[in-house]
DRENTORKOL-3810 file (N, C-alpha, C; in nm, 4 decimals):
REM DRENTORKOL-3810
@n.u->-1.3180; n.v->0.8756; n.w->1.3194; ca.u->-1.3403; ca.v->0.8206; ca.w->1.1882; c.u->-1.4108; c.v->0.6855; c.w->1.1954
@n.u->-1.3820; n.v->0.6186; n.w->1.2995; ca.u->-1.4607; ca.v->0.5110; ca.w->1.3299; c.u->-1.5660; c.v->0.5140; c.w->1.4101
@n.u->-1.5756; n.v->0.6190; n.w->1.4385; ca.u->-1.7715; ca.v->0.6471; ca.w->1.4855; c.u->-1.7920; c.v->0.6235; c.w->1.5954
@n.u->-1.6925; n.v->0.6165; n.w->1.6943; ca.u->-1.6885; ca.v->0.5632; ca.w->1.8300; c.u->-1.6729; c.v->0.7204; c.w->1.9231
@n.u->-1.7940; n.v->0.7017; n.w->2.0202; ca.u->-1.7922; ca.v->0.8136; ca.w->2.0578; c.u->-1.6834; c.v->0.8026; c.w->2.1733
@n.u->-1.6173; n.v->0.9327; n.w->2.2126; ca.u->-1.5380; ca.v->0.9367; ca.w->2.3520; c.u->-1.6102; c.v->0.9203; c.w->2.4711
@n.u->-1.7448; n.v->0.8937; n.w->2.5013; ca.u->-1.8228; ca.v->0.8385; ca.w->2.6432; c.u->-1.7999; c.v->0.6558; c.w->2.6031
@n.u->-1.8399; n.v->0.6118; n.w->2.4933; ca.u->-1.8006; ca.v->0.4910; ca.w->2.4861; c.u->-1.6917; c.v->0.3963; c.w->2.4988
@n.u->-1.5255; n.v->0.4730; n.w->2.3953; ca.u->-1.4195; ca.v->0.4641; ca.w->2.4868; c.u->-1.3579; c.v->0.4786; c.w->2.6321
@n.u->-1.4213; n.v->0.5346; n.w->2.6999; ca.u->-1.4295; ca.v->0.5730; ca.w->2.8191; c.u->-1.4817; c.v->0.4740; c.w->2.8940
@n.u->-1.5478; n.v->0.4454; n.w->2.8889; ca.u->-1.6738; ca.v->0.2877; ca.w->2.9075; c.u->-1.5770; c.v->0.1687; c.w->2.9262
@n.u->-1.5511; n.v->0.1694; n.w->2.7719; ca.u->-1.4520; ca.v->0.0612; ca.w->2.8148; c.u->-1.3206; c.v->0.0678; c.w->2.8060
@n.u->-1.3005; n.v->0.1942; n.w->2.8594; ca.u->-1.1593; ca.v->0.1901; ca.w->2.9311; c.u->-1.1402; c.v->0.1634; c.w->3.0879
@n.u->-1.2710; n.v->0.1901; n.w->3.1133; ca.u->-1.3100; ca.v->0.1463; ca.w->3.2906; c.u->-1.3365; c.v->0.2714; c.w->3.3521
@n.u->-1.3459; n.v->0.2124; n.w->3.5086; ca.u->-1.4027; ca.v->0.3358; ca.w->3.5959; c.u->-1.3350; c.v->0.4910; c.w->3.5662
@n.u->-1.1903; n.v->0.4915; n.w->3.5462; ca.u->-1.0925; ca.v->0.6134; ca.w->3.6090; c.u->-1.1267; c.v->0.7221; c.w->3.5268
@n.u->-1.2237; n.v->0.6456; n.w->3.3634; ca.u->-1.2036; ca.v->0.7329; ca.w->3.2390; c.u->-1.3492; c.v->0.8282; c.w->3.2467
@n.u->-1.3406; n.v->0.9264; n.w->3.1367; ca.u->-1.4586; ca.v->0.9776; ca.w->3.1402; c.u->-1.4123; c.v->1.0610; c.w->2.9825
@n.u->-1.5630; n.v->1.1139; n.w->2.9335; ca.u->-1.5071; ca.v->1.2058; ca.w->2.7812; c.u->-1.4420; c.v->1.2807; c.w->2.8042
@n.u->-1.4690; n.v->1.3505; n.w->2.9124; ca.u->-1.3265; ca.v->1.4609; ca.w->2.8960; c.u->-1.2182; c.v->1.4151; c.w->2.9042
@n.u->-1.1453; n.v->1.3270; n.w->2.9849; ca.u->-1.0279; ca.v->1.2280; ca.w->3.0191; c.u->-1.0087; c.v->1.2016; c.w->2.8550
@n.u->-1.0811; n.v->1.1418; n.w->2.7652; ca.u->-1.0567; ca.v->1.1006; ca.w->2.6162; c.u->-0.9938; c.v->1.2059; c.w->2.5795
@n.u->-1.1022; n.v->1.3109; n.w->2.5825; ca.u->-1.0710; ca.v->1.4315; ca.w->2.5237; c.u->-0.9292; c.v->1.4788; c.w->2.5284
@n.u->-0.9169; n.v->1.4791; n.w->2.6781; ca.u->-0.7648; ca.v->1.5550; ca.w->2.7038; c.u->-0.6107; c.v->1.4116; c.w->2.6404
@n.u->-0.7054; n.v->1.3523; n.w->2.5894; ca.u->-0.5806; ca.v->1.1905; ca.w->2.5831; c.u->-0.5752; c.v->1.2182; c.w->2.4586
@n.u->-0.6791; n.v->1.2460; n.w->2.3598; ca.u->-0.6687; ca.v->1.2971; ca.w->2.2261; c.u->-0.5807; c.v->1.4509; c.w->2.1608
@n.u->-0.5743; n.v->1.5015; n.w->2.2500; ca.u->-0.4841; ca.v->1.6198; ca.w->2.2355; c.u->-0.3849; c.v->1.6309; c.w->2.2487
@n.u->-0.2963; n.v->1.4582; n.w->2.3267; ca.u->-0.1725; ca.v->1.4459; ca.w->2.3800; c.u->-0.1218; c.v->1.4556; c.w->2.2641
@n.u->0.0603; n.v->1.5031; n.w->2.2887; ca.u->0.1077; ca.v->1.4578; ca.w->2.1556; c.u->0.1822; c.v->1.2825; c.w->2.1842
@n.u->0.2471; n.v->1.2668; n.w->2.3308; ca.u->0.2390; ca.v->1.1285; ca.w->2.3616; c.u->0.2031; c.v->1.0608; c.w->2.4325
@n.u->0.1467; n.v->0.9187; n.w->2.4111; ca.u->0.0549; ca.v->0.8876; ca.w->2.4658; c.u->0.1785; c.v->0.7493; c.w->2.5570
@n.u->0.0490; n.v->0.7155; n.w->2.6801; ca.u->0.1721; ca.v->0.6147; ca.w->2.7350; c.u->0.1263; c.v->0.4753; c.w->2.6543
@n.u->0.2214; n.v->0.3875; n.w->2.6732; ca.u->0.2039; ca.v->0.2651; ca.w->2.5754; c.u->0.1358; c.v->0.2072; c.w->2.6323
@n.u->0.1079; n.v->0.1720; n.w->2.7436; ca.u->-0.0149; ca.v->0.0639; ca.w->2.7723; c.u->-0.1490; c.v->0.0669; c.w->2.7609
@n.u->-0.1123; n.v->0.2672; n.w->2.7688; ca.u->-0.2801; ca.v->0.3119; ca.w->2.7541; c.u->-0.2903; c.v->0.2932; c.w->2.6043
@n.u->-0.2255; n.v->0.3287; n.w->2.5248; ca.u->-0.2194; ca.v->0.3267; ca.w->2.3473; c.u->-0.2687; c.v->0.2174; c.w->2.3237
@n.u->-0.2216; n.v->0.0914; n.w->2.3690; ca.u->-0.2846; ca.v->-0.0420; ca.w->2.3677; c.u->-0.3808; c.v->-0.1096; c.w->2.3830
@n.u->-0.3927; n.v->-0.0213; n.w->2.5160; ca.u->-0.5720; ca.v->-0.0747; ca.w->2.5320; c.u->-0.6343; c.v->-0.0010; c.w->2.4721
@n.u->-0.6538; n.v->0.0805; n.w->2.3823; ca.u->-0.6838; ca.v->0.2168; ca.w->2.3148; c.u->-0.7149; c.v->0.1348; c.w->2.1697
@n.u->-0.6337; n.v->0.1025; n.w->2.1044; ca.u->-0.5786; ca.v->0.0086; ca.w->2.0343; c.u->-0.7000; c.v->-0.0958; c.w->2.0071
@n.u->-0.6449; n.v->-0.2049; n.w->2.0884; ca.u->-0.7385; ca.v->-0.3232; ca.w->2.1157; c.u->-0.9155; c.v->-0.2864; c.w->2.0998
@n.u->-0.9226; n.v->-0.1710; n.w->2.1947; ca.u->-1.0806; ca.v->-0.1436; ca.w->2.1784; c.u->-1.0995; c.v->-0.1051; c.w->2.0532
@n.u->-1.0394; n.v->-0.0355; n.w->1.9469; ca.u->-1.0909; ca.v->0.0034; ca.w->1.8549; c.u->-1.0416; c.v->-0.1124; c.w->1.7456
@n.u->-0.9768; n.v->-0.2071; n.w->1.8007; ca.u->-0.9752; ca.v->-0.2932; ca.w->1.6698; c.u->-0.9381; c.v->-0.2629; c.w->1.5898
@n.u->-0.7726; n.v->-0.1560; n.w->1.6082; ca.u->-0.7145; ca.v->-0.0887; ca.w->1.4799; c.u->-0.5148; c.v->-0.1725; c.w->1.5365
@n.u->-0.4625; n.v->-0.1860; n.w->1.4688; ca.u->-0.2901; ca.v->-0.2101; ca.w->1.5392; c.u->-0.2274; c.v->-0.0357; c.w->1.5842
@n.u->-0.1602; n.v->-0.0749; n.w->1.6777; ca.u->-0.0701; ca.v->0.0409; ca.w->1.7795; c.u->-0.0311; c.v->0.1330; c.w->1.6742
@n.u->-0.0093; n.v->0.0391; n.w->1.5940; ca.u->0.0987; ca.v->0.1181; ca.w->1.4729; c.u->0.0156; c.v->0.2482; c.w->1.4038
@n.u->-0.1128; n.v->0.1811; n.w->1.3748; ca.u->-0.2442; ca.v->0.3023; ca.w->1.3039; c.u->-0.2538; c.v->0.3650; c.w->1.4136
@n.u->-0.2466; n.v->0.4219; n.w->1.4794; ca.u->-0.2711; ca.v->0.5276; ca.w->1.5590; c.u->-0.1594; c.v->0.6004; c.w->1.5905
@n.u->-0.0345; n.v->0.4957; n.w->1.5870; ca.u->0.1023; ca.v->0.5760; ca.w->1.5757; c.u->0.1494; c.v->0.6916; c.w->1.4892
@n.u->0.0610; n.v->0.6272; n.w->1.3352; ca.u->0.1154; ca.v->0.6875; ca.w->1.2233; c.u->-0.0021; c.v->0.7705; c.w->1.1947
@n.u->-0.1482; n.v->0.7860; n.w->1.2587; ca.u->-0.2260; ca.v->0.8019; ca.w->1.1830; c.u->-0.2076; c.v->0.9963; c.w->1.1191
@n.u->-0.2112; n.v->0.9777; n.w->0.9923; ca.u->-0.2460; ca.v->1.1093; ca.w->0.8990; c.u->-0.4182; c.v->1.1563; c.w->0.8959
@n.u->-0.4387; n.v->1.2147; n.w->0.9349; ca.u->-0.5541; ca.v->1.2872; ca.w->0.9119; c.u->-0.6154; c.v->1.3310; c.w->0.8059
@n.u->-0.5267; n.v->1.4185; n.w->0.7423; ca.u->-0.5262; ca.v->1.4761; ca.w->0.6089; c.u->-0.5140; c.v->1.3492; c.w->0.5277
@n.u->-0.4417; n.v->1.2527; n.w->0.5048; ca.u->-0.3774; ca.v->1.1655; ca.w->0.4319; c.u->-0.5330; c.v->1.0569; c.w->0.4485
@n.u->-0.5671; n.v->1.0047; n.w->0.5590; ca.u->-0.6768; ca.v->0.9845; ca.w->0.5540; c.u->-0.8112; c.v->1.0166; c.w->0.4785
@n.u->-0.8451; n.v->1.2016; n.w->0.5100; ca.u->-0.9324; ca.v->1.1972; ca.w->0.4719; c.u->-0.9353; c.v->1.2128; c.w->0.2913
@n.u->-0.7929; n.v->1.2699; n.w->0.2987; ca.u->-0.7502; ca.v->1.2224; ca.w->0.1108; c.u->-0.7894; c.v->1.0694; c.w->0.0808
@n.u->-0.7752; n.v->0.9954; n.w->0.1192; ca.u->-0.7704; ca.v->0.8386; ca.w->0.0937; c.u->-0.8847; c.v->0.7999; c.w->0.0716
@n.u->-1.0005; n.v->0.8672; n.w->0.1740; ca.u->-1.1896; ca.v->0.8581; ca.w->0.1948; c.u->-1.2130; c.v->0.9195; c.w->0.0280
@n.u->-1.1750; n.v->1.0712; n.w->0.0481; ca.u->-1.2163; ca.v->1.1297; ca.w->-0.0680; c.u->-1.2064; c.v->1.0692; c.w->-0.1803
@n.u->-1.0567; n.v->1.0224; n.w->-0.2070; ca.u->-1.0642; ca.v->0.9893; ca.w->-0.3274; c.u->-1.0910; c.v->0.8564; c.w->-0.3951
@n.u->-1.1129; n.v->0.7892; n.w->-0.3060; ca.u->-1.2112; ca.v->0.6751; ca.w->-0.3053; c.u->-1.3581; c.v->0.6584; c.w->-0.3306
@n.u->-1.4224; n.v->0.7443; n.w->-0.2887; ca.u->-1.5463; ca.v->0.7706; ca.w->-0.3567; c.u->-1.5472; c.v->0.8720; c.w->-0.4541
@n.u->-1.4470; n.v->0.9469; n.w->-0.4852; ca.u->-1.4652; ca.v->1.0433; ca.w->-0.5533; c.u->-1.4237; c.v->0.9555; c.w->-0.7080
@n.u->-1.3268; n.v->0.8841; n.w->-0.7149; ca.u->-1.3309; ca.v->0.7815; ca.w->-0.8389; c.u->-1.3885; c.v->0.7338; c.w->-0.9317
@n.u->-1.3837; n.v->0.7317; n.w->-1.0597; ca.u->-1.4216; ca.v->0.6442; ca.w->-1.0765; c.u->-1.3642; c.v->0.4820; c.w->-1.1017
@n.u->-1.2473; n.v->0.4839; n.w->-1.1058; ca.u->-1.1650; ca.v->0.4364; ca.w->-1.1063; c.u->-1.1994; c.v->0.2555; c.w->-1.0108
@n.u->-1.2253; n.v->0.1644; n.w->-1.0177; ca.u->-1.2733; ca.v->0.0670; ca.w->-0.9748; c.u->-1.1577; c.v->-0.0143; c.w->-0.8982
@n.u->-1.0438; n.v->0.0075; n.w->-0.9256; ca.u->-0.8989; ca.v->-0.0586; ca.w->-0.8666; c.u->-0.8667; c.v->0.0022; c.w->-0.7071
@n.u->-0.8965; n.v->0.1380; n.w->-0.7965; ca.u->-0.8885; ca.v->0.1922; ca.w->-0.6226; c.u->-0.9668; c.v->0.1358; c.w->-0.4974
@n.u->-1.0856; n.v->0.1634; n.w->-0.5447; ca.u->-1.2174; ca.v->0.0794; ca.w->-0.4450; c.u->-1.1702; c.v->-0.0474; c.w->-0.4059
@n.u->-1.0591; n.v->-0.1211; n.w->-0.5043; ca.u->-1.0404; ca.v->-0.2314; ca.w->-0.4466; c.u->-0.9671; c.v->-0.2910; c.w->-0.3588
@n.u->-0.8292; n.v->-0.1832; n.w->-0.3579; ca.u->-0.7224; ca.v->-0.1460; ca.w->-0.2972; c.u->-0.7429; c.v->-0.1109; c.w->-0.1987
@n.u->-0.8207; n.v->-0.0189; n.w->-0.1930; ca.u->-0.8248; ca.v->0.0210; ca.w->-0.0356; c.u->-0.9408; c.v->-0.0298; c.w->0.0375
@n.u->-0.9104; n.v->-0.0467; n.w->0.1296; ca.u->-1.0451; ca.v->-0.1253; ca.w->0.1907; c.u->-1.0736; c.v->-0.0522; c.w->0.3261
@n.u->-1.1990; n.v->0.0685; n.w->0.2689; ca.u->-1.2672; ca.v->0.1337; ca.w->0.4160; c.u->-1.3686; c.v->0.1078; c.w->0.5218
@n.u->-1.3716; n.v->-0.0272; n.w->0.5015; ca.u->-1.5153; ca.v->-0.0907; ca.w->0.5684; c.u->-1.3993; c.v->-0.1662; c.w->0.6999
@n.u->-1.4728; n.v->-0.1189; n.w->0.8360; ca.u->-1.4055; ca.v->-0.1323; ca.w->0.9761; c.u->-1.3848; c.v->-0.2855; c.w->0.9647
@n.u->-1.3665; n.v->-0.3586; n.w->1.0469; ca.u->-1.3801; ca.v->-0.4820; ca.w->1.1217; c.u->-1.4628; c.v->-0.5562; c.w->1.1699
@n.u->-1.5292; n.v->-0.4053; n.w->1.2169; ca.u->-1.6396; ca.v->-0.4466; ca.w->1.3057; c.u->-1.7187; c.v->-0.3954; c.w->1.2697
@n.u->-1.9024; n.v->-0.4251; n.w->1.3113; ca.u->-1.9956; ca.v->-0.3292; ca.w->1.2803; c.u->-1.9880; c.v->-0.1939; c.w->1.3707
@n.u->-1.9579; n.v->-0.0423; n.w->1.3542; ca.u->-1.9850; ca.v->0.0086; ca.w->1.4856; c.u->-2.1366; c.v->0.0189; c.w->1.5493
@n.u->-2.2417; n.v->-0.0574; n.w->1.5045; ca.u->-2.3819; ca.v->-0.0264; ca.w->1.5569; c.u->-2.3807; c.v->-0.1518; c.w->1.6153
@n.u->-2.2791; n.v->-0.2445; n.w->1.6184; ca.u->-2.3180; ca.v->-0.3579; ca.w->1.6710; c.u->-2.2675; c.v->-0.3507; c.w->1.8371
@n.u->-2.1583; n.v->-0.2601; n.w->1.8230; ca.u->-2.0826; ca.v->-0.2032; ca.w->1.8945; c.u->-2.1646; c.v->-0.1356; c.w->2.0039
@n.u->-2.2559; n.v->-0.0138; n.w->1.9450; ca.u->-2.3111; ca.v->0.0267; ca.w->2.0400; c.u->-2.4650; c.v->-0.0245; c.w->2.0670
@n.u->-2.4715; n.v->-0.0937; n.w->2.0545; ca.u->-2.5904; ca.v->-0.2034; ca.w->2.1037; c.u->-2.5129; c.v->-0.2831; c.w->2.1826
@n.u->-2.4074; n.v->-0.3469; n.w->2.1167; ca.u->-2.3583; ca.v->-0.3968; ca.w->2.3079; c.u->-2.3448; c.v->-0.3441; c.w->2.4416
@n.u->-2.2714; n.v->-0.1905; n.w->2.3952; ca.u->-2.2416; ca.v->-0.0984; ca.w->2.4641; c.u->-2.3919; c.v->-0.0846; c.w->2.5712
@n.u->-2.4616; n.v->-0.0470; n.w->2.5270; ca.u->-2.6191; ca.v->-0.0676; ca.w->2.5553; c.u->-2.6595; c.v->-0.1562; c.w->2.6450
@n.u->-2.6207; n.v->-0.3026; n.w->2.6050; ca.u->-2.6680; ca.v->-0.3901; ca.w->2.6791; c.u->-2.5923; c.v->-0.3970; c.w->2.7991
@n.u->-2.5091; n.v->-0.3665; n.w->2.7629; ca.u->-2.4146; ca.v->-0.3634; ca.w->2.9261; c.u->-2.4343; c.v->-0.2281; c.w->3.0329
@n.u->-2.4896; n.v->-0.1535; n.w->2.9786; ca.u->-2.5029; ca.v->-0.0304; ca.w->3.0728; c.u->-2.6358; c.v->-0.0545; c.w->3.1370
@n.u->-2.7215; n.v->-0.1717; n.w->3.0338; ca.u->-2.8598; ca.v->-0.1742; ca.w->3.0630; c.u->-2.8214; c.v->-0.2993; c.w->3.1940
@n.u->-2.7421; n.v->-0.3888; n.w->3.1721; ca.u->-2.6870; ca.v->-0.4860; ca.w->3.2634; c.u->-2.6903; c.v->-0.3730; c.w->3.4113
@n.u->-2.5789; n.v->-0.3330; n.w->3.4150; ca.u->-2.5333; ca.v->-0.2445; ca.w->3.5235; c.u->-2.6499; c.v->-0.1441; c.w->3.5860
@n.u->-2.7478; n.v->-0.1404; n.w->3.4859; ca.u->-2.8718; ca.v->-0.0408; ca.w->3.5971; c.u->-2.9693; c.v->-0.1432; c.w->3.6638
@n.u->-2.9903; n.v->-0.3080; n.w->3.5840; ca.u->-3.0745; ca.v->-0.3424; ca.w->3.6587; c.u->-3.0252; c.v->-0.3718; c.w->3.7855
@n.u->-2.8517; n.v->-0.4436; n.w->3.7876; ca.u->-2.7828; ca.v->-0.4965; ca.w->3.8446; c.u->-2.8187; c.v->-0.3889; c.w->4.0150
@n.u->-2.7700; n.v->-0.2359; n.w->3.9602; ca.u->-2.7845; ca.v->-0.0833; ca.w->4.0668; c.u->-2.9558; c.v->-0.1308; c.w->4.1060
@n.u->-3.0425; n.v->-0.1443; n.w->4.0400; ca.u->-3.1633; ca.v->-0.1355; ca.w->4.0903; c.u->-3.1748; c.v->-0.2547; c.w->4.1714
@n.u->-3.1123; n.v->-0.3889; n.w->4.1375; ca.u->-3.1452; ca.v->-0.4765; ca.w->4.2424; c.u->-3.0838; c.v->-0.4935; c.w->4.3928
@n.u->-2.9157; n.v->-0.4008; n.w->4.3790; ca.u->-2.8716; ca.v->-0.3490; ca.w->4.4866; c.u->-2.9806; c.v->-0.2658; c.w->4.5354
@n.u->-3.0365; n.v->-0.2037; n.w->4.5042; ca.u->-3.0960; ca.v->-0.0633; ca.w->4.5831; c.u->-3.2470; c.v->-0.1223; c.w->4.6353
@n.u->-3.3075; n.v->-0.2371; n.w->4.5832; ca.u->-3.3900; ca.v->-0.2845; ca.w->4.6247; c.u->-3.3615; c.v->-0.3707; c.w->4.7216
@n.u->-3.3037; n.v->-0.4628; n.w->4.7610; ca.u->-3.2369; ca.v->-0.5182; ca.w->4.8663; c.u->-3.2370; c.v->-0.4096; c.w->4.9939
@n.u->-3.1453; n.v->-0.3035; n.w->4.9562; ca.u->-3.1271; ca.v->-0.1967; ca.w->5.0552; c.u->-3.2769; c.v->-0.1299; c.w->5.1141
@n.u->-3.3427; n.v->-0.1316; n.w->5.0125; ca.u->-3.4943; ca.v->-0.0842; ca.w->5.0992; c.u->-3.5663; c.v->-0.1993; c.w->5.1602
@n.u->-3.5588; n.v->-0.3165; n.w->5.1231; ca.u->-3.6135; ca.v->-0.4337; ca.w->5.1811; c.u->-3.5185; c.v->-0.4194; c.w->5.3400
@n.u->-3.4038; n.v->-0.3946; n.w->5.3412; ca.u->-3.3412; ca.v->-0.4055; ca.w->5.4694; c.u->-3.4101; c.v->-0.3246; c.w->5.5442
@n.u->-3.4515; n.v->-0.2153; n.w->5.5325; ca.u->-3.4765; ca.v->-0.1031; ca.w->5.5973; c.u->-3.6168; c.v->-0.1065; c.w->5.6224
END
């Protein structure tokens, strides 16, 4: 719902993770708490929203928020993230772009040795 793909969580969950690893973490029914946390933290949501999160109840909440006309509602609920997620993955970006020049200047070194 927050537009964050599972290769990106993965990213910055560190080396061990990967999408499928998300994948199979998303299907848990429990999750361990430290991982929930850092889970958490990256998405810039509290432990608790992910504890409780409703799906259905959610996407009722989306719907009927734009579906309104009702102007109180719009005001009440507030569906706009925290964060930008495009800002998100433009960082995401810059850091992967970090890490290839970083690999290319290892690997150039290594042919200069040779």
């Amino acid at each position: 719902m927050l537009g964050i793909k599972q290769e990106a969580l993965a990213f910055e969950l560190g080396d061990d993770w990967n999408q499928k690893k998300i994948s199979l973490l998303e299907q848990k029914e429990m999750v361990e708490s430290d991982i929930l946390t850092q889970v958490a933290q990256i998405l810039k949501v509290p432990v608790e929203a992910i504890e409780n999160f409703d799906e259905e109840q959610a996407v009722n909440i989306i719907s009927n928020t734009f579906t309104s006309n009702d102007t109180s509602t719009l005001n009440a609920i507030n569906v706009q993230p925290t964060f930008n997620p495009l800002d998100k993955m433009v960082e995401l970006y810059e850091r992967m772009l970090e890490q290839q020049r970083e690999m290319i200047e290892k690997l150039e070194k290594l042919i200069e040795k040779k």
